[in-house]
Residue frames as a rotation matrix with the C-alpha (Angstrom) as fourth column:
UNK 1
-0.737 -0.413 -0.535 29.37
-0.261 0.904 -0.339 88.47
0.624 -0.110 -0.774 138.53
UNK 2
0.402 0.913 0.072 26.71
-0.348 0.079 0.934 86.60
0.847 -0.400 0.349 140.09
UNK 3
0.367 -0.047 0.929 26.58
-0.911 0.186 0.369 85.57
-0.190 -0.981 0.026 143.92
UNK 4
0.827 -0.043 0.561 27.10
-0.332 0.768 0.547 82.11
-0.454 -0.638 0.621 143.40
UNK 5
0.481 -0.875 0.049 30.34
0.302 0.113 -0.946 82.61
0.823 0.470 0.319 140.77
UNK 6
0.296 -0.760 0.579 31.34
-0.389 -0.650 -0.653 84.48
0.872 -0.032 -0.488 143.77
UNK 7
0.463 -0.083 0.883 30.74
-0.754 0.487 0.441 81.96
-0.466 -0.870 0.163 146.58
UNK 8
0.879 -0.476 -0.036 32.64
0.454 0.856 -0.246 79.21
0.148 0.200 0.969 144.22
UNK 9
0.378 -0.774 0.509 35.43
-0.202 -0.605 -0.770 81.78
0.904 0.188 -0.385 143.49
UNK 10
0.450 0.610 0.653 35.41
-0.781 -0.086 0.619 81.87
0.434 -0.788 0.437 147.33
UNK 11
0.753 0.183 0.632 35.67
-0.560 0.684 0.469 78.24
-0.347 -0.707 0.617 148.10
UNK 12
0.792 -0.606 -0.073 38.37
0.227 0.404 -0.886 77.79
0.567 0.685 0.458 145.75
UNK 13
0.654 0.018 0.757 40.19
-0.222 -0.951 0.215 79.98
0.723 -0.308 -0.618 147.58
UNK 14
0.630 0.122 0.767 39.24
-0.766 0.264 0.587 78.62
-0.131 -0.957 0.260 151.24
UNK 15
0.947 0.080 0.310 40.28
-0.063 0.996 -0.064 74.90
-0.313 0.041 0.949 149.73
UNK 16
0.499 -0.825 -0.265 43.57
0.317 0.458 -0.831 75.74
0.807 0.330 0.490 148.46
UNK 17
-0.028 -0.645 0.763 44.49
-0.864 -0.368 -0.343 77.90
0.502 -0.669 -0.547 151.84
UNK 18
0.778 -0.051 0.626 43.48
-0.485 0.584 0.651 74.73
-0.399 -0.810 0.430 153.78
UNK 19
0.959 -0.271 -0.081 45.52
0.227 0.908 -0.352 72.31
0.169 0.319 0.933 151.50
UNK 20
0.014 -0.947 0.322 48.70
-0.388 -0.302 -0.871 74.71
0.922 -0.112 -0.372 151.56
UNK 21
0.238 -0.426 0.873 48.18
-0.930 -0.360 0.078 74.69
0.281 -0.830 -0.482 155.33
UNK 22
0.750 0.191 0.633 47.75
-0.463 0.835 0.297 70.70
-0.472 -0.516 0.715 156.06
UNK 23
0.745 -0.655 0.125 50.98
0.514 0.445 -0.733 70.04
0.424 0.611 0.669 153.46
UNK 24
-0.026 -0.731 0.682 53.19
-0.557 -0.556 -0.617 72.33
0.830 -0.396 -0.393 155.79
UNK 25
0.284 0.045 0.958 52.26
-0.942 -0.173 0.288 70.79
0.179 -0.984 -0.007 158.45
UNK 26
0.973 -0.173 0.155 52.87
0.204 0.955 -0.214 67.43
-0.111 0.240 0.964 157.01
UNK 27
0.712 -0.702 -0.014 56.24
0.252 0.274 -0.928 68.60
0.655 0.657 0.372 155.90
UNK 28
0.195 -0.554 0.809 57.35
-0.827 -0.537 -0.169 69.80
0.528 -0.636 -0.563 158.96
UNK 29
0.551 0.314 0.773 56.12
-0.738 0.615 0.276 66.68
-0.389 -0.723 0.571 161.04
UNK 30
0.988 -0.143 -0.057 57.37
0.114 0.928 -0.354 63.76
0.103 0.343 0.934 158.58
UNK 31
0.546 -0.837 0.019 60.82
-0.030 0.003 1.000 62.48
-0.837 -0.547 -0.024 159.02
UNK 32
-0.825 -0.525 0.211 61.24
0.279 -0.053 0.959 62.09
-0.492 0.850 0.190 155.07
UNK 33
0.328 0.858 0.396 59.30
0.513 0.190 -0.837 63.42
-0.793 0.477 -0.378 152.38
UNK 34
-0.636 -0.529 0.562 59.82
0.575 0.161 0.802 63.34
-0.515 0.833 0.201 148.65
UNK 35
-0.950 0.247 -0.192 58.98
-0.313 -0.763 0.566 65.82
-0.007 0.597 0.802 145.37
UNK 36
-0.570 0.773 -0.276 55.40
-0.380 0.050 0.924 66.30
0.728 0.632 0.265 144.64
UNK 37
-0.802 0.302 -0.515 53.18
0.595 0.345 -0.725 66.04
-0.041 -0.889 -0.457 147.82
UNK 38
-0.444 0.761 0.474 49.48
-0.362 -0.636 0.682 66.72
0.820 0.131 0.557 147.82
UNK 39
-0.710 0.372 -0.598 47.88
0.701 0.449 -0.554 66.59
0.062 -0.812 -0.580 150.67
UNK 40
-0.723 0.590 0.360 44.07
0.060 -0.465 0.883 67.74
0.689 0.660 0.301 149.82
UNK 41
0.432 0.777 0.457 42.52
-0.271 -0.372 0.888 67.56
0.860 -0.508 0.050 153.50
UNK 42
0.548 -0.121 0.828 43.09
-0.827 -0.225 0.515 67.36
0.124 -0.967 -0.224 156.86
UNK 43
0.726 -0.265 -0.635 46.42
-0.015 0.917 -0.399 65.21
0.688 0.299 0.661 157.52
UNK 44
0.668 -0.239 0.704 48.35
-0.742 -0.137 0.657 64.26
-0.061 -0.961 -0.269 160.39
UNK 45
0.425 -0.547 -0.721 51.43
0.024 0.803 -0.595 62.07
0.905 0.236 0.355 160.11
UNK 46
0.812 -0.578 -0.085 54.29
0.006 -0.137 0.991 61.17
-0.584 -0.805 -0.107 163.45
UNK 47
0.402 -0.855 -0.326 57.54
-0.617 -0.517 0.594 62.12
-0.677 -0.038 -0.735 163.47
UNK 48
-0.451 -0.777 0.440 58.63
-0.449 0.623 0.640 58.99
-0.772 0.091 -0.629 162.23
UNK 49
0.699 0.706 0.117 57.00
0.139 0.027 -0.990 58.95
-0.702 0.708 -0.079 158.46
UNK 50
-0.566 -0.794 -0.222 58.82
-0.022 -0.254 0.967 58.61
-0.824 0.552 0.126 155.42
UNK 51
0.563 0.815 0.136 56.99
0.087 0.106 -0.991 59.63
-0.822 0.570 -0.011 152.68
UNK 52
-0.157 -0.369 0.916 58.08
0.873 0.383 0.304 59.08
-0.463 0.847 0.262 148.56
UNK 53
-0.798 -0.125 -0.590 57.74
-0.036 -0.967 0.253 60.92
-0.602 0.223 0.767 145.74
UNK 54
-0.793 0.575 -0.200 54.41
-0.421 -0.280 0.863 61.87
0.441 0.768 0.464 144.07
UNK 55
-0.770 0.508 -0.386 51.90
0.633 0.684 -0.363 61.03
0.079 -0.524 -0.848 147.32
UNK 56
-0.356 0.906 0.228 48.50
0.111 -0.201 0.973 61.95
0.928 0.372 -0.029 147.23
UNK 57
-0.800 0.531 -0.278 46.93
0.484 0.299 -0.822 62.03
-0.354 -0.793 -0.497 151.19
UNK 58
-0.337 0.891 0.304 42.98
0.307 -0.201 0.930 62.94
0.890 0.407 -0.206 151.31
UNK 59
0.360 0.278 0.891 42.94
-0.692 -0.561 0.454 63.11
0.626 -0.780 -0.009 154.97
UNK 60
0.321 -0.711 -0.626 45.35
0.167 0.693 -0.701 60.89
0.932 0.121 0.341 156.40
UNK 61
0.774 0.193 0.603 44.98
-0.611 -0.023 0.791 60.14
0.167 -0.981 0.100 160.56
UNK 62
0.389 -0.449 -0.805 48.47
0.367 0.877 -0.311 58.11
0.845 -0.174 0.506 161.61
UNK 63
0.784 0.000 0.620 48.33
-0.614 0.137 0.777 57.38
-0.085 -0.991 0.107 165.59
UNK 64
0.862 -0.500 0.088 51.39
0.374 0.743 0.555 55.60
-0.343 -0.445 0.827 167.57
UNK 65
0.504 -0.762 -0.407 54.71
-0.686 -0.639 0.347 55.86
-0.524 0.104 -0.845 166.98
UNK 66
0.142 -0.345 0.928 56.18
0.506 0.831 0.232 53.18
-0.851 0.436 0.293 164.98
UNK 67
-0.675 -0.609 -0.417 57.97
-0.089 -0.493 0.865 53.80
-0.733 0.621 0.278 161.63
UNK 68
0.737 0.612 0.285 55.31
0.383 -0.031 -0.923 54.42
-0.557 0.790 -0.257 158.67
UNK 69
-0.782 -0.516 -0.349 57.18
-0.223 -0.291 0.930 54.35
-0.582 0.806 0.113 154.62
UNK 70
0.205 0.904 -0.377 55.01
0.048 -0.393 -0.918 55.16
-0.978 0.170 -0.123 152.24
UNK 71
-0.462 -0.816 0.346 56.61
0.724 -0.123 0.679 54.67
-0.512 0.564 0.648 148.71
UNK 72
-0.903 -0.379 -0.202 56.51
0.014 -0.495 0.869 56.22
-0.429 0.782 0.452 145.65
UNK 73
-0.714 0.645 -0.274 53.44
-0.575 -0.317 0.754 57.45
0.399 0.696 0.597 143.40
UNK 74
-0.743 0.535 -0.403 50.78
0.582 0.813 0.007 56.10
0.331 -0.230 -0.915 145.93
UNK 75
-0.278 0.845 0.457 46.97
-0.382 -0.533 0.755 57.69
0.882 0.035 0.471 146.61
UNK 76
-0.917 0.109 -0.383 45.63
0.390 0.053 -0.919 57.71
-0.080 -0.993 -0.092 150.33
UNK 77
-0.444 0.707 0.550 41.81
0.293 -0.466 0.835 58.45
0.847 0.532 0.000 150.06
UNK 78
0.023 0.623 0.782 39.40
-0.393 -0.714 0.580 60.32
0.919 -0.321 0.228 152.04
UNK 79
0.278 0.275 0.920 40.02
-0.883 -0.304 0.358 59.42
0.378 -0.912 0.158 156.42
UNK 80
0.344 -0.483 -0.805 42.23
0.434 0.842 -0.320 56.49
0.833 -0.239 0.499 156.31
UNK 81
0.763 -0.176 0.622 43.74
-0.640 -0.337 0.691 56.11
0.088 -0.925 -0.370 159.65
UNK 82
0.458 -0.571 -0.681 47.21
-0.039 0.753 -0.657 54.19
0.888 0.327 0.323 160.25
UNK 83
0.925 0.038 0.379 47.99
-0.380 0.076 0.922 52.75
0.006 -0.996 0.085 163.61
UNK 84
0.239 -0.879 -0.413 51.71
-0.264 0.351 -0.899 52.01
0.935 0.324 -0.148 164.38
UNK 85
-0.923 -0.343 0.173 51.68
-0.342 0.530 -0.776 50.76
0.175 -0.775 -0.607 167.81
UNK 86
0.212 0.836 -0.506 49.58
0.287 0.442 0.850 48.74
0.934 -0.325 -0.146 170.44
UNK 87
0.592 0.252 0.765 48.70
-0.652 -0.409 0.639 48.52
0.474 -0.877 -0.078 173.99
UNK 88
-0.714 -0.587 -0.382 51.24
-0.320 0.758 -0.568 46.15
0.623 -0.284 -0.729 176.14
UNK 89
0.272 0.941 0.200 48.48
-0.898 0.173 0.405 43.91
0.347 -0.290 0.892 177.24
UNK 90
0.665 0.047 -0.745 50.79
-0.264 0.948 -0.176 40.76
0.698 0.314 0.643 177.83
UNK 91
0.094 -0.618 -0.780 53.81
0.870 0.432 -0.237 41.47
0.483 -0.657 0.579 179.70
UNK 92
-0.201 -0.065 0.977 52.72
-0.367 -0.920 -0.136 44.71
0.908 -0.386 0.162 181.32
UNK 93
-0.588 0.092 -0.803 51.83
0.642 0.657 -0.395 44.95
0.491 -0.748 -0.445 184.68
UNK 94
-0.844 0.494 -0.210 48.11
-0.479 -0.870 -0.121 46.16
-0.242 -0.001 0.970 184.38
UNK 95
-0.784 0.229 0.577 45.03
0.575 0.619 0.535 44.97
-0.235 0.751 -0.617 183.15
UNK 96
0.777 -0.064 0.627 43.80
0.460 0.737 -0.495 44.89
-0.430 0.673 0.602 180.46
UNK 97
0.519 -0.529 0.672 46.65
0.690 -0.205 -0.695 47.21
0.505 0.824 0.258 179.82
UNK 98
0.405 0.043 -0.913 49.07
0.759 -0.572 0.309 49.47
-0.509 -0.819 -0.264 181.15
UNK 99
0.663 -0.209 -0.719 51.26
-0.232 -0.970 0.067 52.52
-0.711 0.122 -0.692 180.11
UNK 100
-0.285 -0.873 -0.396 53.69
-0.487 -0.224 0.844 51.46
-0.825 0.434 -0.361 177.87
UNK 101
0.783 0.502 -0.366 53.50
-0.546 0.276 -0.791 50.28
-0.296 0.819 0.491 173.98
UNK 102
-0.101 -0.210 0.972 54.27
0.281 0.932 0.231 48.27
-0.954 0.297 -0.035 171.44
UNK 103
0.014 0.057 -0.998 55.81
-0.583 -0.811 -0.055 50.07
-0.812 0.583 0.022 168.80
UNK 104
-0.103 -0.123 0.987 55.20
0.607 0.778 0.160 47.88
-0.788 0.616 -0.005 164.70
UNK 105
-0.668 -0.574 -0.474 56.51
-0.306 -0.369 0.878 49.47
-0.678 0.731 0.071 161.61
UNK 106
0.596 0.729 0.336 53.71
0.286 0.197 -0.938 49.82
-0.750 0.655 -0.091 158.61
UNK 107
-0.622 -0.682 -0.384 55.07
-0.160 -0.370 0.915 49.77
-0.766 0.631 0.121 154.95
UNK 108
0.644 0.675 0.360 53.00
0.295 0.216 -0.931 50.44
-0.706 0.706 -0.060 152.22
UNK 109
-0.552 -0.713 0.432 55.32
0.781 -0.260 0.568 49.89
-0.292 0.651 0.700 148.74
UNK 110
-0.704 0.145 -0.696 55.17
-0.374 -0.908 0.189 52.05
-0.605 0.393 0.693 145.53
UNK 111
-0.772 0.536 -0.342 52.16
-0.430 -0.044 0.902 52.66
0.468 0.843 0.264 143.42
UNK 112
-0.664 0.655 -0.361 49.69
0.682 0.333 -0.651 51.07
-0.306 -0.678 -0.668 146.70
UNK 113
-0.524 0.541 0.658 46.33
-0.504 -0.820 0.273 53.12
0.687 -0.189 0.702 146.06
UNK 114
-0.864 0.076 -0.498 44.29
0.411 0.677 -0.610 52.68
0.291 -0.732 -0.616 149.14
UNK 115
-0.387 0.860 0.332 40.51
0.372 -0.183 0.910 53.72
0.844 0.475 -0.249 149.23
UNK 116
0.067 0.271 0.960 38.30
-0.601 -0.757 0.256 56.25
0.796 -0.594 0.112 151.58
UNK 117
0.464 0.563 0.684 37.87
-0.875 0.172 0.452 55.27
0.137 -0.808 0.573 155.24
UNK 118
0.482 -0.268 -0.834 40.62
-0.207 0.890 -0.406 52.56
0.851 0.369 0.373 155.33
UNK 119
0.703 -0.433 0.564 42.27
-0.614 0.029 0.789 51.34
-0.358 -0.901 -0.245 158.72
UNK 120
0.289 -0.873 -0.392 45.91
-0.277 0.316 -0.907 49.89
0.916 0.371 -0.151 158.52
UNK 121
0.965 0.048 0.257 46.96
-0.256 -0.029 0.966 48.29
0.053 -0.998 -0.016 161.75
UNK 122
0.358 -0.924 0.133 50.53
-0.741 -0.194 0.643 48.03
-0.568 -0.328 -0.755 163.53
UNK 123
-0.067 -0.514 0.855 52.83
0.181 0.837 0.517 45.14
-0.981 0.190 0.037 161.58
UNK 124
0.842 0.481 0.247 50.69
0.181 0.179 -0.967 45.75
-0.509 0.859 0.063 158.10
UNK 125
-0.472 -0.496 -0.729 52.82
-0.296 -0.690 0.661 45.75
-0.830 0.528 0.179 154.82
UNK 126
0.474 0.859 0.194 51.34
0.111 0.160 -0.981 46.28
-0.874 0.486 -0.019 151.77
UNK 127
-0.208 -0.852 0.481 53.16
0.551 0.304 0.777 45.09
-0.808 0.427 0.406 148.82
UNK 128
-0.798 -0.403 -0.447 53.85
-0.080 -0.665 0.742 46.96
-0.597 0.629 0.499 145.16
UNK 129
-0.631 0.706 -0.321 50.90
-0.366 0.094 0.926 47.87
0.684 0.702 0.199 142.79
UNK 130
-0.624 0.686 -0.375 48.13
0.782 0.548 -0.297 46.81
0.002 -0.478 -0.878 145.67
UNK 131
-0.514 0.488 0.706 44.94
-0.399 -0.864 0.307 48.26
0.760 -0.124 0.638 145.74
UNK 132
-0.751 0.549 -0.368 42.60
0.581 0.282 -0.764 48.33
-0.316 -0.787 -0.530 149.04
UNK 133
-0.313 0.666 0.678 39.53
0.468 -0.513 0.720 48.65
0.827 0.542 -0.151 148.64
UNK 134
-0.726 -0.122 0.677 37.69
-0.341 -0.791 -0.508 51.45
0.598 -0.599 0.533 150.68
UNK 135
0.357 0.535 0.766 36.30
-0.928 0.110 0.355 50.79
0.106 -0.838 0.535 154.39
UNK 136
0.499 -0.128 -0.857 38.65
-0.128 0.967 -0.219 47.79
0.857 0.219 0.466 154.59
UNK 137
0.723 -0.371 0.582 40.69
-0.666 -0.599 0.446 47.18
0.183 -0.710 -0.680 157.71
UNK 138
0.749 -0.301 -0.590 43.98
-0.337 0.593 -0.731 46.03
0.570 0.747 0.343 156.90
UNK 139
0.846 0.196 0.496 46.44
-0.494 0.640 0.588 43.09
-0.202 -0.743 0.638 158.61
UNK 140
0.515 -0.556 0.652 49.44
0.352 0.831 0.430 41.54
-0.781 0.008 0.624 158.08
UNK 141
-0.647 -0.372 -0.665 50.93
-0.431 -0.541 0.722 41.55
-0.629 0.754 0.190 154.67
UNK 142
0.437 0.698 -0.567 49.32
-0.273 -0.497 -0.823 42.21
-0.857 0.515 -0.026 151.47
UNK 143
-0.242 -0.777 0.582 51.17
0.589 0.359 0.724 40.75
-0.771 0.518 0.371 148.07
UNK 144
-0.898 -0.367 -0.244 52.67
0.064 -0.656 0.752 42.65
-0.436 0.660 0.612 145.26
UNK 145
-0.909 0.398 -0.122 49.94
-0.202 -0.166 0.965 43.55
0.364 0.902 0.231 142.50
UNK 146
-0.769 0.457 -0.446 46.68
0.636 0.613 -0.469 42.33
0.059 -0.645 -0.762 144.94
UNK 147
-0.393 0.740 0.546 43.27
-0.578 -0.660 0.479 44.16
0.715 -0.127 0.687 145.30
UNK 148
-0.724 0.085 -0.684 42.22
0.652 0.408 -0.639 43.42
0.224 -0.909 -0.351 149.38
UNK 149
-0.572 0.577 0.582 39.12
-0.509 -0.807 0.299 44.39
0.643 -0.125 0.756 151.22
UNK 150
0.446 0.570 -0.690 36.91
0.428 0.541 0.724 43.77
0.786 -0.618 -0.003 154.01
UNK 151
0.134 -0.262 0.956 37.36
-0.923 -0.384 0.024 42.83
0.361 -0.885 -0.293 157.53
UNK 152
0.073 -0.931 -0.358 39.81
0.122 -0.348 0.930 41.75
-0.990 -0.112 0.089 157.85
UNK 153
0.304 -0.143 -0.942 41.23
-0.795 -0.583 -0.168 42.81
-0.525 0.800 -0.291 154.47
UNK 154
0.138 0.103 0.985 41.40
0.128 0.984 -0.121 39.84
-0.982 0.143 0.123 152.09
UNK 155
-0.677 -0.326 -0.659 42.91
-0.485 -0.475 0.734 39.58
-0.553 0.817 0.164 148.68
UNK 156
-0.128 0.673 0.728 40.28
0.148 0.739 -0.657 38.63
-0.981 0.024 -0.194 146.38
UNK 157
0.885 0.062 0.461 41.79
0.456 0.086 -0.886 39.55
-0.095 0.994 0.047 142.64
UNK 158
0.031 -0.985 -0.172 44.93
0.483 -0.136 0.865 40.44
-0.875 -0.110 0.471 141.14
UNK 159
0.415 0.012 -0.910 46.26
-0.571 -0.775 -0.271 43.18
-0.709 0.632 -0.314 138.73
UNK 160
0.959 -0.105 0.262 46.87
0.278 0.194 -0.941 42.45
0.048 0.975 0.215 135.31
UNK 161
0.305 -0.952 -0.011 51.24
0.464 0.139 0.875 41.93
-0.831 -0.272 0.484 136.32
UNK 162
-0.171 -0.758 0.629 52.10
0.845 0.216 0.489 42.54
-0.507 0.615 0.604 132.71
UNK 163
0.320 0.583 0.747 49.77
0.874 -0.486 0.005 45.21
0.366 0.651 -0.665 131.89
UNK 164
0.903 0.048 -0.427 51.08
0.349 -0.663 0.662 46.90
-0.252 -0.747 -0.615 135.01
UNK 165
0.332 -0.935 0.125 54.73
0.784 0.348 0.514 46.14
-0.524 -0.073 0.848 134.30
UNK 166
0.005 0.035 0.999 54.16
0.971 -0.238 0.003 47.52
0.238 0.971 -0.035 130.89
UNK 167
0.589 0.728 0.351 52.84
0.708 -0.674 0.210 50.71
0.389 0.125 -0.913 132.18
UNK 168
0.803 -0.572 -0.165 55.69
-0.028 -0.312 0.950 51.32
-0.595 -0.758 -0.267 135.02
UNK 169
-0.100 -0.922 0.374 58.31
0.842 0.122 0.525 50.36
-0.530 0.367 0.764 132.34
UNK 170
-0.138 -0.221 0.965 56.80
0.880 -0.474 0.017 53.36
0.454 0.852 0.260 130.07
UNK 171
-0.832 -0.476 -0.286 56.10
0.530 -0.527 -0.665 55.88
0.166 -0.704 0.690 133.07
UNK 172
-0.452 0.786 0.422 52.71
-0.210 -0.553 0.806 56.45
0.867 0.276 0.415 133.08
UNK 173
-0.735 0.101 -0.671 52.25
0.670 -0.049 -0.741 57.55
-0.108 -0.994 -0.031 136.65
UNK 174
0.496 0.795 0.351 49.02
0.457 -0.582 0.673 59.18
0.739 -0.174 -0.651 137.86
């Protein structure tokens, strides 16, 4: 066997001990999580995560405490980050902030894929069949079937509703 069959051999290895380890640690931490969980790099959820069934993470960073749901058969790419609270900057009694927060519930439906290097901030929901595109940082709410991106995250085309329907009605989940 050559050297470098054995340095792939090797990294195969390394890459599935890391993934085992960062999907325990996800399943310990989350507060729900459903069949079929890959979680393929370095992922961090809070207590208060509810993950579906058949979720992809890539490396998945989620600060704050607020509730994060996550549905069903949805793809998290490479160093998204998902913020679920803020600073109390308004009725604290600090500036520009003091110790306590401001806790806002993120919901991202089922079938959401959401591209590398995405930011989600506190309030965000992102509706069924949306895709984000990647390096977007995302606001507010998102509508069913939508493809959003930028900064802020703007919808700027829509899935093909019937083609999708079609697809979800015969089960052809990735």
């Amino acid at each position: 066997m050559t050297e470098i069959k054995k340095r792939r051999i090797l990294q195969k290895i390394i890459d599935k001990i890391r993934r085992s380890y960062w999907k325990k640690k996800v399943l310990k931490k989350a507060k729900v999580c459903g069949e079929n969980l890959t979680v393929n790099r370095k992922t961090v959820v809070n207590s208060n995560t509810c993950l579906g069934h058949n979720i992809t993470l890539n490396g998945l960073i989620v600060m704050g405490g607020g509730k994060i749901t996550i549905g069903n058969h949805c793809h998290i790419g490479t160093d998204c980050l998902i913020i679920a609270q803020n600073h109390n900057y308004d009725n604290g009694n600090a500036i520009p902030f003091d110790d306590t927060y401001i806790y806002k519930d993120i919901e991202i439906s089922n079938y959401v894929w959401i591209g590398a290097r995405v930011m989600i901030l506190p309030g965000t929901k992102i509706g069924k069949g949306a895709i984000i595109q990647g390096g977007s940082v995302v606001h507010g709410e998102i509508p069913d079937y939508a493809l959003a991106g930028g900064n802020p995250a703007k919808v700027f085309k829509y899935r093909d509703i019937e083609h999708f329907k079609k697809l979800e009605e015969e089960g052809k989940f990735k």
